[in-house]
Phi, psi and omega in degrees: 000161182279135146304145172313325141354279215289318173277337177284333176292277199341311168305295162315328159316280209296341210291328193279326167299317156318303178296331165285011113329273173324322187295324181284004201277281181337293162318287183310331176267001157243126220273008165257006179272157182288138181314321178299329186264016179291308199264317185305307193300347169264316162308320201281291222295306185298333218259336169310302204317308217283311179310314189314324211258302198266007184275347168272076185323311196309297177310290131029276165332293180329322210251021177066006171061040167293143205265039170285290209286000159298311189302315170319318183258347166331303174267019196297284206280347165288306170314299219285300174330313191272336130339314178273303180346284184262011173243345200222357173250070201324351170285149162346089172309152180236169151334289194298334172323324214270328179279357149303304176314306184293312169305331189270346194265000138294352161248013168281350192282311167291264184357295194275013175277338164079062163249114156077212173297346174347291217304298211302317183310310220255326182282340183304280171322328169280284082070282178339285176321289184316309173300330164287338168272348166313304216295305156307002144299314183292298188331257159016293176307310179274339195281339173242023178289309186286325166296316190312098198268295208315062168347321178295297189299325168278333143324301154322278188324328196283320173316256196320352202244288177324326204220279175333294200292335185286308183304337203248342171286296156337310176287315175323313189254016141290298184323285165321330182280003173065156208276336176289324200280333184264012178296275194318350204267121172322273192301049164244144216279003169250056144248127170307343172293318169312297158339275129339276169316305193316326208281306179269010170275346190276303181305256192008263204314299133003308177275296109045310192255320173288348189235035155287152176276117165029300183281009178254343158219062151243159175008165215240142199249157207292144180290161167276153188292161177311313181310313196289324173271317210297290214291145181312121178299166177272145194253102199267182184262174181279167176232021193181141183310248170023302187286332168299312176280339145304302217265344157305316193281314179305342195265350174279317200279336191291320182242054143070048182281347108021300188272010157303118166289127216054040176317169159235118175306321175334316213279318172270002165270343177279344152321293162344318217023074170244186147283106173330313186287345164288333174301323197290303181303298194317312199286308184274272206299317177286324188253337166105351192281156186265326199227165178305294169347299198314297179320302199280337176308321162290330154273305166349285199263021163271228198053273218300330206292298172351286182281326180287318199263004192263095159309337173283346183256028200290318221257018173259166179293184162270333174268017165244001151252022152289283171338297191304349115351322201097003183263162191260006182210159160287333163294335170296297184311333192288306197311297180338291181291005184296306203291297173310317196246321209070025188205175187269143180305342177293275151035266167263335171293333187278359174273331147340291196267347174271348161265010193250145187298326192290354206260000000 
């Protein structure tokens, strides 16, 4: 018969697998989330699972050790890394996002075929990789924490900053240390006390992601047009607090609080003497924008479209009208404007100026 141990890990196994079930179910099945996280976000969840089930022999067993859920759980952290990715990182997604996940899972794929001295180098190399794509996860989380206008969402980053990724961190490198050195150790996911955490680290986060609004990781909502932030609003009277305070902001930004170098939102609700989190819903409901960056990038690179395309400026450089912006480097500005045109600014300037009557 199981021991009491063995059955409360078992219990605790399904309960938590269940919840990732339900959560990747959920996700997939809701139709105002962006097609990417319909899908990444169930590839994650499943993919917890397959760990969950082979890192337990006893759980293991149950499924007859079949080597489907190893290969499942092979790219679990390459998943998880594209998960932070595409829940907390406003840039454009790509193809290539895809090739952490795919890498690990050939080499753990090698690894575990156990040919000759290969493996240990390669489960070695796999184990490596994953703790560098948490850790890099982690980043992702704090680097758009202060930008972040979507409230819900930055509630998540604190779960997920706070708790996940330091638990996923944890594990990684229990992992590594192989079962003598992590025997005395609880809190690893092949003890139910491990278990347990995940479990409750899987709720917080479920709740949390499940009671965000429609808008919060779905499609990206449309901008206002350029003309509509650059240009002076009309000064019609407000019809509502909200307008008053649109009409503050434009007139702060009009006269070119935009071109501060490092601006903040912090920096510009104290221009403002607004409460920061109220700037934030102002900036994101009224204007559509997700992150601070996103906003101030916008005035920036009309601007910058200005100047670049101006025959009397062909012969100042792009990094002294970077500078003249507010950026405090040519890279950021470069990246930006990349994001936005799909080309360098160098570039969009020589096609400009070769389309302007005056050149």
């Amino acid at each position: 018969m199981l021991g009491s141990v063995m059955l409360t890990d078992l219990f605790l196994r399904g309960a938590t697998c269940g919840g990732l079930l339900v959560l990747g179910l959920g996700v997939a099945c809701t139709g105002h989330l962006s097609r990417r996280v319909r899908l990444v976000v169930p590839l994650t969840c499943a993919s917890l699972i397959g760990w969950l089930i082979t890192v337990s022999p006893p759980a293991w067993s149950l499924f007859g050790m079949i080597a489907l859920l190893r290969w499942v759980s092979f790219p679990c952290a390459g998943l998880f890394w594209l998960m932070i990715r595409t829940l907390f990182d406003d840039r454009p997604p790509r193809r290539l996002d895809w090739a952490p996940a795919c890498a690990l899972l050939v080499v753990r794929g090698a690894s575990a075929a156990n040919l000759g001295p290969v493996p240990r180098g390669l489960w070695f190399l796999g184990n490596i990789g994953a703790l560098l794509l948490v850790g890099h996860a982690a980043f992702l989380v704090i680097r758009g924490w202060r930008d972040d206008l979507l409230e819900g969402r930055r509630r998540l980053r604190g779960v997920v900053l706070g708790a996940a990724v330091l638990f996923a961190l944890w594990q990684g490198i229990l992992g590594m240390a192989g079962p003598p050195l992590r025997a005395p150790v609880m809190l690893f996911v092949d003890r139910p006390q491990g278990v347990a955490l995940f479990g409750v680290l899987l709720l917080a986060v479920s709740v949390l992601f499940l009671e965000a609004r429609p808008a919060l990781f779905g499609a990206r909502v449309a901008r206002v047009a350029e003309k509509t932030v650059v240009a002076p609003r009309s000064p019609a009277p407000p019809i509502a607090p909200d307008e008053a305070l649109l009409d503050r902001l434009q007139a702060t930004m009009d006269a070119g609080a935009w071109q501060r170098e490092g601006l903040t939102i912090g920096a510009l609700a104290e221009t403002l003497q607004m409460p920061e989190h109220q700037l934030r819903r102002l900036i994101n409901d009224r204007l559509g924008f997700r992150n601070f960056a996103d906003f101030l990038n916008t005035w920036r690179l009309a601007r910058a479209k200005q100047c670049l395309s101006d025959p009397a400026r062909r012969h100042e450089t792009v990094a002294a009208i970077a500078f003249s912006l507010g950026y405090g480097s040519l890279g950021p500005f470069n990246r930006a404007f990349r994001a936005a045109t799909g080309t360098t600014p160098t570039a969009w300037r020589a096609e400009a100026l070769k389309a302007s009557p005056n050149s």
